[in-house]
C-alpha positions, 0 to 999 in steps of 0.5 A: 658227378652224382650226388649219391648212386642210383638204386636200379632195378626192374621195373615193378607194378607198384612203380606204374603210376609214378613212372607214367607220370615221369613220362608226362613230366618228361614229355614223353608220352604222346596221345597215340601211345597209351603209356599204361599198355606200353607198360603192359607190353613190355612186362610180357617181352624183356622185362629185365631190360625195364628198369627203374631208377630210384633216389630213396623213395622216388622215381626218378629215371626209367629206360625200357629197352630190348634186343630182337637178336640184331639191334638193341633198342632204347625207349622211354628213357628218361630222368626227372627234369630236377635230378638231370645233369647229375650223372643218373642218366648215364648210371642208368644207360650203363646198367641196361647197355650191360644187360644189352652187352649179356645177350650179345646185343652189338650195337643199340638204336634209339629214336628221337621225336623231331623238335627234341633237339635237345637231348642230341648233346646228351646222347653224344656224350654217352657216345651215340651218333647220328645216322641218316636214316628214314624211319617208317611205321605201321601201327597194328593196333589203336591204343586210344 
């Protein structure tokens, strides 16, 4: 149970610096993907589906998601290692699947980097499984 509700919203510009370091903090980031472009990128496509969660003035959770008219994908979730295990995480997943479930998103993916193994009970809780799947990509442009 939470010790007080999250304050969700969309992500803002003022929250960049904070976010990023919550993404480091979180593990993350990784050298191949310059967080500050990823940022960039999503303000310009969905951007109501990049939220932030707030405890009075810190950030402390983000997820950015989107929808391509078959699959909703989730990216970039995160919640500060101190306030995890306290029901955030899961307020947040449920703001953003309803705002997947308002563009008629019917089901939503998500990636998880080999040796986060971790964090597989935590998505079973929220009601995600796994399917094998091989999963493949191209990178178009460097962001180092």
């Amino acid at each position: 149970m939470t010790e007080s509700s999250l304050l969700i919203r969309p992500f803002k510009e003022g929250d960049e610096d904070a976010l990023v370091s919550l993404w480091n903090m979180c593990k993350l980031t990784v050298p191949w993907n310059n967080p500050y472009k990823d940022i960039a990128r999503k303000l310009k496509v969905q951007a109501e589906l990049f939220l932030v969660g707030y405890l009075e003035d810190k950030l402390i959770a983000s997820v950015m998601a989107g929808y391509d008219g078959h699959r909703g994908w989730i990216n970039y979730f995160a919640v500060h290692p101190d306030f995890q295990a306290r029901g955030y995480g899961k307020q947040l997943m449920d703001n953003v699947e309803n705002g997947l479930r308002e563009l008629g998103c019917p089901k939503i993916n998500l990636q998880i980097r080999e040796g986060n193994d971790k964090v597989l009970s935590y998505y079973q809780k929220l009601g995600f499984v796994e399917e094998k799947r091989i999963n493949m990509g191209k990178r178009l442009e460097d962001d180092q």
